[in-house]
N, C-alpha and C positions, 0 to 999 in steps of 0.2 A: 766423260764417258768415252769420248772417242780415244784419247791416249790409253786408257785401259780397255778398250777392246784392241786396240794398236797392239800392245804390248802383254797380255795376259799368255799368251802361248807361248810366251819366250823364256821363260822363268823370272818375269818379275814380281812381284806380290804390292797391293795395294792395299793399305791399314787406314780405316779411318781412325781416330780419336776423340773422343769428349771428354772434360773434365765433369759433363754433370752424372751423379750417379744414379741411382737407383729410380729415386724421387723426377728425374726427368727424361725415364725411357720411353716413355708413352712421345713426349715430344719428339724425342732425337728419331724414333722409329716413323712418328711422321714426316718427318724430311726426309727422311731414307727412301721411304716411300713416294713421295712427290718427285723427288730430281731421280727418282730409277738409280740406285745404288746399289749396287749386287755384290761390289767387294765386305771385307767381314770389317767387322765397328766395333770399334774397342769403348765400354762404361766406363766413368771414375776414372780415367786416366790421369790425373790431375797432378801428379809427382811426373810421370812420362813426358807431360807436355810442359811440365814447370824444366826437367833436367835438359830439353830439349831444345831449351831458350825461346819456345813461341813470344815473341809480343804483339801477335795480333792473328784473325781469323779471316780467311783460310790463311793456313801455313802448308805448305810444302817440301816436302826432304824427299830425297836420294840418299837412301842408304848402301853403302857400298857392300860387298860378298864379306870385305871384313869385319863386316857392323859397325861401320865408323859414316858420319855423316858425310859425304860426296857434294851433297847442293843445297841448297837452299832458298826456294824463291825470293828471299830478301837479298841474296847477294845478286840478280839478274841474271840475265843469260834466260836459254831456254830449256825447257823440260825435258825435252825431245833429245837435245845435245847431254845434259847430261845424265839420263837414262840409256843414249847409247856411247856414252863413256862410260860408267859403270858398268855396262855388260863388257864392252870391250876388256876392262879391266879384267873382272873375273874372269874371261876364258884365257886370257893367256897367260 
């Protein structure tokens, strides 16, 4: 929450993902609920998060202004550094 109140005014956008669809909104909507999640929640993502290479939950990306992935919590490093390298990136 706090990186996304951090960074919500700056033009970055926050997606969540599930792979469950229909059958498990009632669930996913109560966790949304519980941990206070205000960014928008993608159903049935299950091809998105398969092309994405998740192997495991949470995953986190940085997607760059090009649409190409910039980070990813499996490779290390911090959020914060590379959310303000991808901004960086796209403004110049």
């Amino acid at each position: 929450m706090q990186t996304y109140d951090e960074y919500k005014g700056r033009g970055v956008v926050f997606i969540g993902l599930t792979a469950g669809g229909t059958e498990e909104i009632a669930e996913t909507k109560a966790f949304i609920e519980k941990f206070g999640i205000t960014w928008p929640n993608g159903y049935g993502a299950a091809a998105t998060i398969n092309a994405l290479g998740v192997t495991g939950i949470p995953s986190v990306f940085v997607i760059g202004a090009d649409g190409k992935v910039a980070w990813k919590n499996e490779l290390g490093g911090e959020l914060h550094d590379a959310i303000d390298k991808a901004l960086q990136a796209a403004n110049s």
